[in-house]
Backbone as a chain_set.jsonl record, in Angstrom:
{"seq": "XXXXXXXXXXXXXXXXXXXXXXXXXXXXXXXXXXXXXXXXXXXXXXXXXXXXXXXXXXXXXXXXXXXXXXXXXXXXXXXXXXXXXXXXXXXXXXXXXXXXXXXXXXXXXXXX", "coords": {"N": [[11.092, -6.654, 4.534], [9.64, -3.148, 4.971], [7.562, -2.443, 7.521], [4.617, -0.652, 8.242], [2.562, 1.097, 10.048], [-1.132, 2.582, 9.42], [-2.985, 4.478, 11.445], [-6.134, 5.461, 11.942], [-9.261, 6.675, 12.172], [-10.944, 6.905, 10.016], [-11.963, 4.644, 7.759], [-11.794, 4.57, 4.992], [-9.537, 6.147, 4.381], [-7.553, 4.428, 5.763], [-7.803, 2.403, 4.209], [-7.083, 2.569, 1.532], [-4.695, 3.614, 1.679], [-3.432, 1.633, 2.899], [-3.689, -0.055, 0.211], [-2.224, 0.737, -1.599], [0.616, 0.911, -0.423], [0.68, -1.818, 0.059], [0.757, -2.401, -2.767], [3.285, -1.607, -3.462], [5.017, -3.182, -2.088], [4.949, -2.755, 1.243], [4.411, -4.132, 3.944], [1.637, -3.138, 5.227], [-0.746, -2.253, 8.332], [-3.727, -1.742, 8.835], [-4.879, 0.305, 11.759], [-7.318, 1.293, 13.991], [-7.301, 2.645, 16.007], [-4.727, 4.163, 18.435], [-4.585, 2.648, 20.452], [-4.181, 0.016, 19.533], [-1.957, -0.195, 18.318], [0.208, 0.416, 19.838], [-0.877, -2.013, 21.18], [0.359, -3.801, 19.132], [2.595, -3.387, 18.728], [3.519, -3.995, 21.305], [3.478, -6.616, 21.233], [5.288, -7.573, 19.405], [5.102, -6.458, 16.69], [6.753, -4.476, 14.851], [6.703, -1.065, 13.611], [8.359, 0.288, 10.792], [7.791, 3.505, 9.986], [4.516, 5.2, 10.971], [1.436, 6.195, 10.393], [-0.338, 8.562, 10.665], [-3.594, 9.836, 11.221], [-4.828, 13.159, 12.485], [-7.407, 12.751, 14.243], [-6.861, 10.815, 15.594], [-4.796, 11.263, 17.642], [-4.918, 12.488, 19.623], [-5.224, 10.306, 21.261], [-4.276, 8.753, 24.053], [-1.77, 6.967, 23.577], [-1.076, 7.496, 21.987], [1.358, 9.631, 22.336], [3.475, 7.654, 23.188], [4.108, 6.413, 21.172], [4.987, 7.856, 19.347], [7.499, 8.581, 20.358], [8.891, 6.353, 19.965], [8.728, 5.494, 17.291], [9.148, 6.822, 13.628], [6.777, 9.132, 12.982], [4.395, 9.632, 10.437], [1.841, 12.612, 10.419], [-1.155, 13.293, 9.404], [-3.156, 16.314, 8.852], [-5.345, 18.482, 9.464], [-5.695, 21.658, 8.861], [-7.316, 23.517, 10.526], [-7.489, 22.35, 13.127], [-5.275, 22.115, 16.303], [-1.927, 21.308, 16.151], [-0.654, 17.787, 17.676], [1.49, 17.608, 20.495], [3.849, 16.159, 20.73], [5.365, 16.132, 18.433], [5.618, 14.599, 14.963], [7.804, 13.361, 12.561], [7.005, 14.284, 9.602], [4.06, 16.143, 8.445], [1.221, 16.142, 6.903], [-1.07, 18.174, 4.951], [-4.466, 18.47, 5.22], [-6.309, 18.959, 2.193], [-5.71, 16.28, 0.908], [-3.918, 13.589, -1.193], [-4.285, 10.351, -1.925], [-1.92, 9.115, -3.082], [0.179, 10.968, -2.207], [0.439, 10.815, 0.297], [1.325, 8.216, 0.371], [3.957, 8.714, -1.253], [5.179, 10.617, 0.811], [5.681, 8.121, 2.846], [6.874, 6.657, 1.411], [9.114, 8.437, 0.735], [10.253, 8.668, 3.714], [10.735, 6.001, 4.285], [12.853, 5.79, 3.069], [15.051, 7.154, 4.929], [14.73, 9.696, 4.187], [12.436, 12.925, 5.148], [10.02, 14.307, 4.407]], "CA": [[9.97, -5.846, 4.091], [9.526, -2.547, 6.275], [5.931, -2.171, 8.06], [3.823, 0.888, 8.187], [1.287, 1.229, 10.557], [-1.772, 3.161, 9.232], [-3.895, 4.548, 11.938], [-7.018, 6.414, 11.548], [-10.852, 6.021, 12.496], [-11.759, 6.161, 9.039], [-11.662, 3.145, 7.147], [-11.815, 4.691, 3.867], [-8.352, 6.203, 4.393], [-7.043, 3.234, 5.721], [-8.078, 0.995, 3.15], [-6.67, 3.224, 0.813], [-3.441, 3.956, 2.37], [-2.669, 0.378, 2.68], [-3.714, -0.865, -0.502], [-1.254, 1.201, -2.074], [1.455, 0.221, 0.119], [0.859, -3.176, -0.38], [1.088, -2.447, -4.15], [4.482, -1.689, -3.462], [5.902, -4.512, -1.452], [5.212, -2.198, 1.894], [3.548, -4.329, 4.754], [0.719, -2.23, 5.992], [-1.417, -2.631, 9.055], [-4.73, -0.793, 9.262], [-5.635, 0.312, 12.977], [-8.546, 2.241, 14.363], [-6.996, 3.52, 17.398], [-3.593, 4.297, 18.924], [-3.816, 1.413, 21.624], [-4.534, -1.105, 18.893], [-0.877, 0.121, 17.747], [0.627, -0.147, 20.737], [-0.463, -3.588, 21.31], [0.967, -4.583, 17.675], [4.334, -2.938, 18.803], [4.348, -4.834, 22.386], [3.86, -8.079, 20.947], [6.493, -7.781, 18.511], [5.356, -6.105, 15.197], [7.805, -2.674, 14.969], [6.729, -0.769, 12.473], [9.095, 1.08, 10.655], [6.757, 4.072, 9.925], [3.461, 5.675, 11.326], [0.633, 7.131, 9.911], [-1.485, 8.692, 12.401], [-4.843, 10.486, 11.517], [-5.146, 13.991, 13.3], [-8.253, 12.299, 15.034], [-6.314, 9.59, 16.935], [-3.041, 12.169, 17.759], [-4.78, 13.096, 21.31], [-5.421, 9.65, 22.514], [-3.019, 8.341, 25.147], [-1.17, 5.72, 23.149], [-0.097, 8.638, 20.776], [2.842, 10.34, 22.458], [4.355, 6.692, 23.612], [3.906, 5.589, 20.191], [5.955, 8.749, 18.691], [8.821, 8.649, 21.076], [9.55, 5.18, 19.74], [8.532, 5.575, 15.735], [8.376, 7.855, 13.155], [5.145, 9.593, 12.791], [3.518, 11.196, 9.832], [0.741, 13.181, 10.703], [-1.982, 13.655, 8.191], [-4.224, 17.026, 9.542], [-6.637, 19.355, 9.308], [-5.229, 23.336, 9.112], [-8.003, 23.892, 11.818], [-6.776, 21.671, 14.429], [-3.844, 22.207, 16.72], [-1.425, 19.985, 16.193], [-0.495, 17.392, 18.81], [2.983, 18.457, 20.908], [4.429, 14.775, 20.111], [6.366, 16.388, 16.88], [5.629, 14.373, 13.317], [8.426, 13.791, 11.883], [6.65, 15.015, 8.657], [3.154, 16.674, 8.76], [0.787, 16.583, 5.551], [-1.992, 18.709, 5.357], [-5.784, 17.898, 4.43], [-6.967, 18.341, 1.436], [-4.294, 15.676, 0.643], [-4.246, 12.651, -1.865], [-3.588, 8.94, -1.108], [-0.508, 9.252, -3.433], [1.238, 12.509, -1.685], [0.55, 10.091, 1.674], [2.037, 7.005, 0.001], [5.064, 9.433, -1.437], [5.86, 10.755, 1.653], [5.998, 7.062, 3.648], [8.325, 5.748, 0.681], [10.956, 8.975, 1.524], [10.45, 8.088, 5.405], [11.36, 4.426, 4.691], [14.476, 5.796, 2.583], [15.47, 7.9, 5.453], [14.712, 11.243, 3.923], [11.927, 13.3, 6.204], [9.575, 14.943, 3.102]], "C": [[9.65, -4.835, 5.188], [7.782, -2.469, 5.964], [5.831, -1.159, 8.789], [2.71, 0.53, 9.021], [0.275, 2.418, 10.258], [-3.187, 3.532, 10.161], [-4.902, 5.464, 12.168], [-8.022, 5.853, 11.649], [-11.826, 6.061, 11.155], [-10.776, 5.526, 8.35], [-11.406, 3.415, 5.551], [-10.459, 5.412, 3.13], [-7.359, 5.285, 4.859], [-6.854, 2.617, 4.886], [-7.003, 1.493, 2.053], [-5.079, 3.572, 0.903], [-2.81, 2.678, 2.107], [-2.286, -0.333, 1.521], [-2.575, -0.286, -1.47], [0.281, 1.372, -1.334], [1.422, -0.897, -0.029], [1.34, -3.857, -2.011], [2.528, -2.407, -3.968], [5.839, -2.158, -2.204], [5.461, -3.874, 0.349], [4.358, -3.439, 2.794], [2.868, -3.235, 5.221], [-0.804, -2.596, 6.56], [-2.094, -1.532, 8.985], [-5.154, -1.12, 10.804], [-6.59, 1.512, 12.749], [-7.901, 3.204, 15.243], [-5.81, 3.102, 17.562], [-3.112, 3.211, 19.439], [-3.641, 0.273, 20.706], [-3.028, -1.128, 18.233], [-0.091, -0.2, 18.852], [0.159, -1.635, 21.339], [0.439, -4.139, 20.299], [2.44, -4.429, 18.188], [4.974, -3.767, 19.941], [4.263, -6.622, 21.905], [4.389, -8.647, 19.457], [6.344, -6.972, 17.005], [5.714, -4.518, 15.199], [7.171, -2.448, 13.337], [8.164, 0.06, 12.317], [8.735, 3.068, 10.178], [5.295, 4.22, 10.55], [2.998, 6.262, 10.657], [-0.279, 7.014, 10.735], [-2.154, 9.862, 11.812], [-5.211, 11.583, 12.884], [-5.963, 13.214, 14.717], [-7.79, 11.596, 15.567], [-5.098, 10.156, 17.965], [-3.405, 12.404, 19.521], [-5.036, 11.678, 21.904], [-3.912, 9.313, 23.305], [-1.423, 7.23, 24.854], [-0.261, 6.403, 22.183], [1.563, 8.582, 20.751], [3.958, 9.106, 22.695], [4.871, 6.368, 22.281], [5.313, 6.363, 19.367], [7.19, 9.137, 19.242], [9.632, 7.359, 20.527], [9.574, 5.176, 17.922], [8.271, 7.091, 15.167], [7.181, 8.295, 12.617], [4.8, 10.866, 11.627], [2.311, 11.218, 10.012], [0.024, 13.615, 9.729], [-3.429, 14.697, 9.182], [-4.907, 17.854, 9.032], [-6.026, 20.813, 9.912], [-6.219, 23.749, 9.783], [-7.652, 23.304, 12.862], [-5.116, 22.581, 14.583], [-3.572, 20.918, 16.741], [-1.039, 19.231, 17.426], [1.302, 18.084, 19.276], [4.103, 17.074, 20.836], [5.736, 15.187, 19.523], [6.569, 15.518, 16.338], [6.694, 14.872, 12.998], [8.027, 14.566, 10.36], [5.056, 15.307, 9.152], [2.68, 16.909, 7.051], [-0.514, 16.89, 5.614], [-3.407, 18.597, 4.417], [-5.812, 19.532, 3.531], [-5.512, 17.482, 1.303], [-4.671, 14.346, -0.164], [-3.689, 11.849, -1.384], [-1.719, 9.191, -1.501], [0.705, 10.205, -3.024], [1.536, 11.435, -0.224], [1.56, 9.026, 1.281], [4.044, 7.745, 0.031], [5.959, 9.779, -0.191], [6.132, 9.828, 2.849], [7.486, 6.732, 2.809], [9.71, 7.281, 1.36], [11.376, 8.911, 2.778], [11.377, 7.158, 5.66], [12.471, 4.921, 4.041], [15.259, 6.513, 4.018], [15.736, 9.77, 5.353], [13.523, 12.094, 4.873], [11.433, 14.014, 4.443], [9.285, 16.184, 3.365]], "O": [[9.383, -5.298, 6.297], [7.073, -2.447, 4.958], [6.564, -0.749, 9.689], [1.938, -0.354, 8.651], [0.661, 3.457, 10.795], [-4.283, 3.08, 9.832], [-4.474, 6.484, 12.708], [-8.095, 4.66, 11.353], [-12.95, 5.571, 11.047], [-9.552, 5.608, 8.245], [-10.854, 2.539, 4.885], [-10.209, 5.397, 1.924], [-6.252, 5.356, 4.326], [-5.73, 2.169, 4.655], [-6.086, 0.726, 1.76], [-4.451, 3.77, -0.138], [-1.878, 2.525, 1.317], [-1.256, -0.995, 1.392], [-2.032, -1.148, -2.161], [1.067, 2.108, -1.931], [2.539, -1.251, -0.409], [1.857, -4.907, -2.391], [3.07, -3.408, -4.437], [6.902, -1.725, -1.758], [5.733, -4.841, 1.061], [3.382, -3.768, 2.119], [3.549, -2.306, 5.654], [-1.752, -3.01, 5.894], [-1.545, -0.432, 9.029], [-5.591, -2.201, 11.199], [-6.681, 2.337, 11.84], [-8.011, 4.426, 15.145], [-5.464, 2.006, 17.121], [-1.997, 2.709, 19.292], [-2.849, -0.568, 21.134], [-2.817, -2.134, 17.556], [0.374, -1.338, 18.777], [0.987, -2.301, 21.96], [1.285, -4.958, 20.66], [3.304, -5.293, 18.037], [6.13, -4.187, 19.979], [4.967, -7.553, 22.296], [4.097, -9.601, 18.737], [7.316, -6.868, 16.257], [4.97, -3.592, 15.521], [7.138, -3.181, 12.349], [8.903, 0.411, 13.237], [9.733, 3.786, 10.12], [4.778, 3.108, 10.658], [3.695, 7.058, 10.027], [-0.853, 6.096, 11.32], [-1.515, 10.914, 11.798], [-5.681, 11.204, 13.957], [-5.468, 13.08, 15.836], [-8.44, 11.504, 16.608], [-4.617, 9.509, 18.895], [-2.578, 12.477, 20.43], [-5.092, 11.696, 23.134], [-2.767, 9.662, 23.019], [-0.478, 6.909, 25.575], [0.837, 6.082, 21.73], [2.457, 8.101, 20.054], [5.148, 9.34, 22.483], [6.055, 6.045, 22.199], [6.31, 5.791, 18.926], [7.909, 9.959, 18.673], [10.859, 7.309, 20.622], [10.613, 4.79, 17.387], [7.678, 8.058, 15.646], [6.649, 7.654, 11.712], [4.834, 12.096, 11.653], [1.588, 10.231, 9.876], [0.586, 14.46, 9.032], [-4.317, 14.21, 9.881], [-4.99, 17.807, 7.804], [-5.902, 21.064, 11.11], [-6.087, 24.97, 9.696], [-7.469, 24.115, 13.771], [-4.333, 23.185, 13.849], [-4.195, 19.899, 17.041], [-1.043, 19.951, 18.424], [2.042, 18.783, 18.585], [5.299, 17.347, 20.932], [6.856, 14.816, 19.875], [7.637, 15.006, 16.673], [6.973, 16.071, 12.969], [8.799, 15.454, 9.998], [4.719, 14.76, 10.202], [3.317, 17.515, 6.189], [-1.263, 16.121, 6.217], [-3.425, 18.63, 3.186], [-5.526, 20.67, 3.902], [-4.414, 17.974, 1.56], [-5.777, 13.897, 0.139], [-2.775, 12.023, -0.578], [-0.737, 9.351, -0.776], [1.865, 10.171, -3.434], [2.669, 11.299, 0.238], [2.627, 8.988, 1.894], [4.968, 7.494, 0.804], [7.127, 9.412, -0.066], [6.686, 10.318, 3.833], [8.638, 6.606, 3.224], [10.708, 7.171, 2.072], [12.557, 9.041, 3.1], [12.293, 7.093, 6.479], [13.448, 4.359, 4.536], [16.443, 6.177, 3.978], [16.401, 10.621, 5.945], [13.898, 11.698, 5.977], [12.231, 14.179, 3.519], [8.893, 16.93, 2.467]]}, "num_chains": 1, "name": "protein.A"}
């Protein structure tokens, strides 16, 4: 079963994110913050996917996080993006299902 880490400081995209990954077999961990991802990863749970919330992209746990996994970035066309490089990048206004869509072609190995 591949696992998705969903991290973002709101909960209402989390929740949302996951529960529709879970609909379709996906393990998915809701974090708050970057480091809370990087612990999951040092004591053993790899995701195979990232979802990382503009708002968490500058903390410190980011760029380690995206050198090791792939990262889609869900942002805000006013922000600069982080210098990391998302493998994909999907831009707010954005629906759960465009987010979901573009994890499942991640986990196939396609880049959306």
């Amino acid at each position: 079963m591949p696992t998705v880490f969903v991290i973002a400081k709101d909960w209402n995209l989390r929740g949302a994110v996951r529960a529709e990954l879970l609909e379709r077999g996906v393990e998915a961990l809701g974090m708050e913050t970057t480091d809370d991802a990087a612990k999951a990863s040092t004591a053993g749970t790899l995701p195979n996917v990232i979802v990382l919330d503009s708002a968490c992209a500058n903390m410190p746990a980011a760029v380690h996080l995206a050198r090791r996994f792939p990262v889609l970035l869900v942002a805000s066309r006013t922000e600069t993006l982080p210098q990391f490089g998302a493998v994909s990048v999907l831009w707010r206004p954005v629906a759960i299902h465009e987010i979901v869509e573009c994890i499942s072609q991640l986990l196939k190995g396609r880049a959306a």
